[in-house]
N, C-alpha and C positions, 0 to 999 in steps of 0.2 A: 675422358668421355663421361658423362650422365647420361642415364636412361631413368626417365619418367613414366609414368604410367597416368596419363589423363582422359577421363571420357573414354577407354574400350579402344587407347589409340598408345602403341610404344613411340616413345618420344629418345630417339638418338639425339645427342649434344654431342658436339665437339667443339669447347669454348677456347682450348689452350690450342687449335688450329685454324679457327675463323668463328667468330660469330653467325656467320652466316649460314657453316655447316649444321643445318639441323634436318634429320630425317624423319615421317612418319609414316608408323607401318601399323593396318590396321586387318584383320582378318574379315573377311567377307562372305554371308551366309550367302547361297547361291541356289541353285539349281542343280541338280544332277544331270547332263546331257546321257542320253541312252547310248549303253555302249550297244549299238547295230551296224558297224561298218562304214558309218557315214563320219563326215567331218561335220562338227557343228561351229556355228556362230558362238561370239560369244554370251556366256550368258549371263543375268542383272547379276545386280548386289542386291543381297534380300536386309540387309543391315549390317552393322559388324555383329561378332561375338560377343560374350561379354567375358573380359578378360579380368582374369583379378592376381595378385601378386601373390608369392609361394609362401612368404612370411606370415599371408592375411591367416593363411588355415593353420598354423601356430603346428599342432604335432600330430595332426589329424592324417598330414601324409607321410607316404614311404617317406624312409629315411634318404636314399638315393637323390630322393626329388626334391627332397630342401639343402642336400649337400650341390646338386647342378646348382639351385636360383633356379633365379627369371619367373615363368607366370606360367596360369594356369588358365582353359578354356574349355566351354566343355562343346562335344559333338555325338551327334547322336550315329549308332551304326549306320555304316553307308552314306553317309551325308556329304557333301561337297562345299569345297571353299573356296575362294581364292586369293589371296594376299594383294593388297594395297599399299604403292609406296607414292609418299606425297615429297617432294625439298620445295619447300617454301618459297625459300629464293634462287630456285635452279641451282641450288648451290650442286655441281656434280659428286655423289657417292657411288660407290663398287657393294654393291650388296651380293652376299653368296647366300644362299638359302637351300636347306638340308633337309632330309627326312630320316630320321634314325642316323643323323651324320651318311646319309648318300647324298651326295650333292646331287639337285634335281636338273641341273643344266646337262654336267657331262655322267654322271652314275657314279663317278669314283668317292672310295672312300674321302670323308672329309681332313682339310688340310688348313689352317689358317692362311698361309700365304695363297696370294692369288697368282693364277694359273694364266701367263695372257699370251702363253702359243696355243692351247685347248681354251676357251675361255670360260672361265666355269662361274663366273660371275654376271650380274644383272648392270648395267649403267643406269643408274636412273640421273636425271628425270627422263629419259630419253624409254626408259619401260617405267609406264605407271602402273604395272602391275603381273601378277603370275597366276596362271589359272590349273598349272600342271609339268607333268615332269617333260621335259624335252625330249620328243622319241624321232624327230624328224624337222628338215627345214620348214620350217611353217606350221606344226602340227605340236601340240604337247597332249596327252592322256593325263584327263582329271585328276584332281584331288579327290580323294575319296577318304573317308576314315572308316580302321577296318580292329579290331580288338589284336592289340599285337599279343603273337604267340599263336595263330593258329594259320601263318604263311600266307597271309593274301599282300603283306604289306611291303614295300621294295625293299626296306631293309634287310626286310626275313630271304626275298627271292636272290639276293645280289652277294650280301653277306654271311646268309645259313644261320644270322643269330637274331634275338627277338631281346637284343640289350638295352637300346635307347627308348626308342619312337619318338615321337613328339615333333616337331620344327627347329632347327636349330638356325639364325640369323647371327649372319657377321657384316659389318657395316664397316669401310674406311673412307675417309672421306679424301677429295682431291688436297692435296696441298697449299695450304694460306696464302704460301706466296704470290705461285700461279694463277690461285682467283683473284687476289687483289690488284694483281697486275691487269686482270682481264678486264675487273670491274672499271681500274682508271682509264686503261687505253677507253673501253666501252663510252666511260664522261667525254673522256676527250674527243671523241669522232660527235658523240651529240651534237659541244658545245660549237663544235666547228663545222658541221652542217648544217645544226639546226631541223635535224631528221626527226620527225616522228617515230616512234617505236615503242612497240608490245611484244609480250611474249603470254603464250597462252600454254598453260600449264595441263600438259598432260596430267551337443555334448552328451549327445546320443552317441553307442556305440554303432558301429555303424561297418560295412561291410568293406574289405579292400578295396582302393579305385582299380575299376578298368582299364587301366594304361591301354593309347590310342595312337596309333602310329598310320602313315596315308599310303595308302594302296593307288593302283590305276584304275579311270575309269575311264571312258569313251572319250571321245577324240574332239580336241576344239582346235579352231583356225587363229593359229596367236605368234607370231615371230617374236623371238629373241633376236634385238638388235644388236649388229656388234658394235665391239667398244670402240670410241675414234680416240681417246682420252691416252697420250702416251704413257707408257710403266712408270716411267722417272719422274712423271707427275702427283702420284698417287703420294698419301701423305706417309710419313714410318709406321710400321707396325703395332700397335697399342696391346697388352694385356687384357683392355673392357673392351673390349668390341663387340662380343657374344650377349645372345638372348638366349638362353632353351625356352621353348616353350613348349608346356606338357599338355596333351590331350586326356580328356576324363571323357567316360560315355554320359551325354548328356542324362542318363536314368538316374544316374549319381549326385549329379550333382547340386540341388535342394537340400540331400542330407551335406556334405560338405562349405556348400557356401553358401547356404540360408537362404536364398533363390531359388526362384523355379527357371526351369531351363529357357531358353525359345522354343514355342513349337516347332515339330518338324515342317519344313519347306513341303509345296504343295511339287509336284510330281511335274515335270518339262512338257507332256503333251498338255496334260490342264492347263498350263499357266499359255501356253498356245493358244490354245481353245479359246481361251479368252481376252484376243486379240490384244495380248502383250509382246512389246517388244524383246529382240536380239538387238545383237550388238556387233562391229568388228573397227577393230581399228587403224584406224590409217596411219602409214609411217614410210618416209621418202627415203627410209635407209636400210642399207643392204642387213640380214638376217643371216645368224649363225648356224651353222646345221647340226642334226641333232644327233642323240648318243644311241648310237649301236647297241649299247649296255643296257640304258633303258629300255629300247624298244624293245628289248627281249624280254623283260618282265610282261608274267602273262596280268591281264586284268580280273577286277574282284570277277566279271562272270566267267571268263576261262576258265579260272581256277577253279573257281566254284562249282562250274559243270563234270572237269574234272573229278572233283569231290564226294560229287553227288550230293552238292547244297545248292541251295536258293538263296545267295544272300542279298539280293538288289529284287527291291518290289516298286512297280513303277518304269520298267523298261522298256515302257511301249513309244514305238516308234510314232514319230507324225512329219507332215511336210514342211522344210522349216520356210519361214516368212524372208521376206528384205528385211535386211540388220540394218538397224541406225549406224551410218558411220560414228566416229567420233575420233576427235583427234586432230583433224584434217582444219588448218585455218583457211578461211576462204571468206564465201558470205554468211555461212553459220559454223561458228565453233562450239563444240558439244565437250565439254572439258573431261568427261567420265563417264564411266559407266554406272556406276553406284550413285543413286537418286536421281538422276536424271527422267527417270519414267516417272 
């Protein structure tokens, strides 16, 4: 495997299993839906991150964080994200995706191999994307980033430690043979009907970093499809599979990486107010149900209540609009969420 780092986008390679296996994952500034008891629509892509590699910052960070790898991004307190997966050529991957190593599908500690009687992994291109941790059929709790070490973050609630944070991606892709075989029968049925067909693609001293790890936040309407892709399909097991990727509180990050942050996202009822779209996505395939484990994780304002802190400014409720579908092939296909508005 390679992994590239182009344009604010990690680029999976897998060249010694298919050319075609390529994956891209990119983080996406969003909204914070209000945790009020409601289910929200989905909601935009405000841009991605800006991500930069662990090497760039040379010795400037923890020693921990240049012995993981992988990259770095910053987020500001409470801020919300959601993760984008693109495969170019449909090629199918098994992506698992973690928060402090809790896998956000099922809650369980992280494991390399993949789990496929619980299924703790994403199919894409069939999910083009994650908006939050899996607490229910149809329902995941936001991403939210929260300063790890002071218990708002799943890790801290699941696991009692405050060791990782950050995202952790594992990536395997379907096995070379399987696709190529798919791809020829696929020539052959063209060549022989003559069918039409598309596919529409879902040196300043400087203060310690903030290590940032993702808490829960309110509720959005987003199924986790399950896998149709048999076990015996999926390719061996690889060494490079992994990305960590480390959260920095975006206050930080100018001194660190020479850049000024993104500003903060404007707040979900403003961005209403001013007759901006939601989102939901349409999908003809049955949806995995979600973990008991996670839903048990309280969110930043439980806890926080509990606390006796305020840490979410902007929790005001409003009426949500008709979501743009997308997804859905018909007479208009909307390929995403992210720039489409």
């Amino acid at each position: 495997m390679t992994l590239e780092l182009l344009a604010d986008h990690l680029v999976f390679r897998f060249p010694e299993v298919h050319e075609d296996a390529v994956l891209r994952v990119t983080f996406q500034r969003t909204l914070r839906v209000p945790d009020d008891g409601r289910e929200h629509w989905l909601p935009p892509g405000l841009g991605a991150f800006p991500v930069r590699d662990v090497i760039s910052f040379d010795d400037r960070l923890p020693l921990e964080w240049r012995d993981r790898g992988g990259v770095v991004l910053p987020m500001w307190q409470a801020e919300a994200c959601w993760i984008s997966f693109s495969s170019p050529n449909g090629y199918p991957l098994a992506v698992k995706i973690a928060a402090g190593k809790i896998n956000a599908v099922t809650g369980n500690p992280w494991q390399d191999a993949l789990d496929h009687e619980q299924q703790d992994f994403l199919e894409v291109p069939a999910q083009p994307w994650l908006d939050g941790f899996c607490v229910k059929k149809g329902v995941v709790r936001q991403f939210v980033a929260m300063p790890l070490g002071e218990g708002y973050t799943a890790e801290e609630q699941l696991s009692g430690t405050a060791e990782f944070g950050g995202v952790q991606i594992l990536v395997r892709p379907l096995d070379g043979v399987v696709w190529q075989k798919r791809k020829e029968a696929e020539a052959r049925e063209f060549r022989e009907t003559g069918a039409e067909w598309a596919s529409a693609m879902l040196c300043e001293e400087v203060s310690s970093p903030v290590a940032m790890g993702l808490a829960a936040g309110g509720s959005i309407r987003q199924e986790i499809v399950e896998a149709t892709e048999s076990p015996r399909h999926w390719a061996p097991p690889s060494t490079r599979e992994r990305c960590f990727v480390h959260l920095i509180n975006s206050a930080q990050w100018q001194q660190y990486a020479g850049s000024p942050p993104p500003t903060a996202p404007p707040s979900a009822a403003d961005y209403t107010r001013a007759g901006l779209p939601w989102f939901h996505h349409y999908s003809d395939r049955p949806a995995i149900d979600g973990s008991s484990k996670l839903a048990s994780i309280q969110t930043v304002l439980e806890l926080g209540a509990e606390k006796g802190e305020s840490p979410l400014d902007g929790n005001e409720s409003f009426v949500p609009p008709t979501p743009i579908v997308v997804g859905k092939v018909g007479k208009t296909t909307i390929e995403g969420k992210d720039g489409d508005w």
